[in-house]
N, C-alpha and C positions, 0 to 999 in steps of 0.2 A: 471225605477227603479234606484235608486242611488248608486250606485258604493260601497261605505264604507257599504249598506248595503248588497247589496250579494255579496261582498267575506267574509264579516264577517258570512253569511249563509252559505255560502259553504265551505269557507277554501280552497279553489283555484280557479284559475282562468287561462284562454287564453281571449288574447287580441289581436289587428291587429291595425297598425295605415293607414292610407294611405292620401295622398295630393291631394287636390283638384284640378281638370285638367283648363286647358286654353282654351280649344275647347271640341268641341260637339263630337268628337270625341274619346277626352279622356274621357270625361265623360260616355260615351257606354263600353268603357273598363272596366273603373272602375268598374261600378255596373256588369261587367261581372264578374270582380274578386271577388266582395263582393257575388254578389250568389252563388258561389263557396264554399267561405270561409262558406258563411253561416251555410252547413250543417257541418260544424266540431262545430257548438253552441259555437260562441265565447261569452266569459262576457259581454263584451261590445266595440265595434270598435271608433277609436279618428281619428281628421281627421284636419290638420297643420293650421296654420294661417300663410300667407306670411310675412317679415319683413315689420313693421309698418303699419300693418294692410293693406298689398296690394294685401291679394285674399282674404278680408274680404267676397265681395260679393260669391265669388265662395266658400266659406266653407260654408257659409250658403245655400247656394244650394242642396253642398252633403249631409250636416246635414238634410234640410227638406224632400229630397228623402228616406234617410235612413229611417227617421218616416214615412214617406207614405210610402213606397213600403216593407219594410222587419219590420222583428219582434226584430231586432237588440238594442242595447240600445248606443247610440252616445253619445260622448263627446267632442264638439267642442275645441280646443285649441285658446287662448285669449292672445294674449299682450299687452303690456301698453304702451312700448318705442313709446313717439311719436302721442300718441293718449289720447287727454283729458278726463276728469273725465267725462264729461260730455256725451260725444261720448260713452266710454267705457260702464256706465248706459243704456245707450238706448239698444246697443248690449244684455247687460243682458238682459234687459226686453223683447227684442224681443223675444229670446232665451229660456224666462220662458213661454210665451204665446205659443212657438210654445210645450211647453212639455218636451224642452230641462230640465235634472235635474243634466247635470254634467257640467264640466268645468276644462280644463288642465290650469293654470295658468301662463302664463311665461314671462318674464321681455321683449323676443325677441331681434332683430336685427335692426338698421337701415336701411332703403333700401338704396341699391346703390346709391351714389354719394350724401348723407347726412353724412355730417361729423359730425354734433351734433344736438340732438331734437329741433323741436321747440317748443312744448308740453313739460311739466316738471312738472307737477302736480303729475304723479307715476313714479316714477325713477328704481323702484325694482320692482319683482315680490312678493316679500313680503308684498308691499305696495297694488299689484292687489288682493291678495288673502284675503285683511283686506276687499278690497271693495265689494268684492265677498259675503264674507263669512258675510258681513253687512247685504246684502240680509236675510240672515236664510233661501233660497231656494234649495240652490244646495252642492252638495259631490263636493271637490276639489281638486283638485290632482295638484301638480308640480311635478318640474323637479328634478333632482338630478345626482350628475355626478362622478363616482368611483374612477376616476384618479383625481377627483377635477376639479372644473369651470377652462377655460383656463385665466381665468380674474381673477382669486382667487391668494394671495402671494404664499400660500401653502394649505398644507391639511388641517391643524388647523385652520385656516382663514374661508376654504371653508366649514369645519363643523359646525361652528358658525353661517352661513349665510343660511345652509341647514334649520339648527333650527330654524333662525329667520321666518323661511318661513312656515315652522310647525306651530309653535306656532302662528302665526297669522292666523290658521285656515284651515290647509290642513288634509287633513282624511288620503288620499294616499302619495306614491310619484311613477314616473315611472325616471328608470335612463336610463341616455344619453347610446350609443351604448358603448360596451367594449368584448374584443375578447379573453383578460386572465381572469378567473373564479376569479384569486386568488385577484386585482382590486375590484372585488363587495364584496370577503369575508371580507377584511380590510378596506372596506366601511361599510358595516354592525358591526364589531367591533367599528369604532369610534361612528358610529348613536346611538348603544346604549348603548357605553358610556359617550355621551352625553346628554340621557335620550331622543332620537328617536323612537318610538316605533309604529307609524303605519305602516303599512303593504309597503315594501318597491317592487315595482316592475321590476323584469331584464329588460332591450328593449336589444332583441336579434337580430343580424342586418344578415342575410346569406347574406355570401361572394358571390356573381355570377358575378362582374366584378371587376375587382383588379383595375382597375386606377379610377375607381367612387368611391370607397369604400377608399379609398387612398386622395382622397379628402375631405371626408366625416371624414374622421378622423381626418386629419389636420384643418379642422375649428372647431372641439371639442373638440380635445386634444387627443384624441381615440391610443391608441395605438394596432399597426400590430405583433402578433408573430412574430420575423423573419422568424420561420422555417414554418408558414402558408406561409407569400410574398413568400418565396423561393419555395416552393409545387406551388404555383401558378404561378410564371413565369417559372417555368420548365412545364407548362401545353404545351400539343401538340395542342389543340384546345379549342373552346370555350366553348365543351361541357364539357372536363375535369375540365375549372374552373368550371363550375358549378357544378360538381359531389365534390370537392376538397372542397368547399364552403360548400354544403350541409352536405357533411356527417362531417365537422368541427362543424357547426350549431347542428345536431344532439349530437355530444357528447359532446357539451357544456353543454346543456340542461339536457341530462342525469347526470353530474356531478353537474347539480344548481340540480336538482332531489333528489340525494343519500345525498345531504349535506342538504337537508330540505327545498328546494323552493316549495315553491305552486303556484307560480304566474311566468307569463309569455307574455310577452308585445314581439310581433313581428313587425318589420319595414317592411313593404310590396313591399314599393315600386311600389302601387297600382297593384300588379302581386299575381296571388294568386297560381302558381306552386311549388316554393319554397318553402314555409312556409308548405303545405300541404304535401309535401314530407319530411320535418322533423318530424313534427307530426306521420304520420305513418311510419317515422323510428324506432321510440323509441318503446319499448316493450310497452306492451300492459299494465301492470299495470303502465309504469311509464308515459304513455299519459296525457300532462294538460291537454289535452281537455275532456276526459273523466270524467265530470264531470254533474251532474243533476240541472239542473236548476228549 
């Protein structure tokens, strides 16, 4: 099913992304976490593309297990830096044959030790989502980022380039990680005042390791409360960051809740512990997952 069409059915949604493994090993994990997650009936689960297309083969992997093995609705994540029109065509077409009908759309990374494309035919994710959306196959979703692209002058910049990527055919958006509420509300304030208006969705990232999560911010721009880092290096063990982490995740969620979010995009981490323990944190009427598909 398409993405813009059942949250537009339901009026919320739970999501989970998770990254496709290296070994055969990881791959046993994952799908241990995915049936896990299964039973909380997520919308639909997304699953990374490496920079310039270097676990191309392995997302398609998790992508065609997902279809065989679970009732799940998948969204492959696609970039363009690096990789030609031509190339990128074929992917889609794969990808429509196998039943795929979504598509995260995103400009990506270079991989290591590439300082500039050789491929230059889509320079933006805006440009993927014109070629995407040329098809008439698939719901599309990009990216969008609260604190603003780190690649952006400012926030005024960055709102103009959100749009350009809307308007060339995105249904969704899901936004990068962010750990202050008040980041996504003055996100949502420019979006539609700039006449953004589909469905905009949080990615909520649980804290459970403070120097990976520390990293993971500084390549997005992501900003740390100080008084979270600080809760967390005053942890006595590994288990309190993870408690410290969750119940932060938890009452994030409750506050996108009270302020009128319906949607909910979780960074897994291909782990299905954490995110399941926030879910049934939250009261019972404010659970996104409780919802009927």
């Amino acid at each position: 099913m398409k993405i813009n069409e059942l949250i537009a059915q339901q009026g919320n949604s739970t999501s989970f992304e998770f990254f496709p493994p290296k070994t055969a090993e990881g791959f046993e994990k994952l799908f241990t976490a995915i049936s896990k997650l299964e039973a909380l009936n997520p919308a639909f689960v997304s699953v990374t593309y490496g920079a310039g297309g270097s676990t191309a083969r392995n997302t398609r992997q998790v992508i065609e297990r997902i279809l065989k093995d679970t009732p799940l609705v998948p969204m492959p994540h696609l970039t363009c830096i690096n990789q030609s029109e031509a190339e990128l065509k074929n992917i889609l077409l794969d990808y429509h044959q196998m039943g795929v009908e979504n598509v995260l759309a995103l400009r990506g990374d270079l991989p290591e030790g590439i300082e500039s494309p050789v491929k230059t035919e889509l320079r933006h994710a805006a440009d993927l989502v014109r070629l995407i959306a040329s098809s008439g196959v698939f719901s599309i979703g990009v990216a969008v980022y609260p604190e603003g692209h780190p690649e952006s002058g400012n926030l005024e910049e960055d709102i103009i380039y959100t749009k350009e990527k809307i308007e060339a055919g995105a249904d969704f958006a899901i936004t990068q990680m962010f750990f202050d509420n008040r980041y996504f509300y003055e996100f949502m304030d420019r979006a539609g005042r700039t006449g953004i208006h589909v469905p905009i969705i949080p990615g909520i990232m649980p804290v459970t390791d403070l120097k990976r999560i520390r990293r993971f911010a500084r390549t997005c721009g992501a900003t740390l409360p100080g008084y979270l880092v600080e809760h967390l290096e005053n942890a006595t063990s590994q288990a309190d960051v993870r408690k410290i982490g969750i119940d932060f995740a938890t009452r994030q969620c409750e506050d996108l809740w009270k302020n009128g979010v319906r949607y909910f995009h979780f960074y897994t981490l291909n782990w299905s512990e954490a995110v399941s323990e926030i879910l049934h944190n939250l009261e019972p009427d404010k659970k996104p997952v409780l919802h009927l598909v």
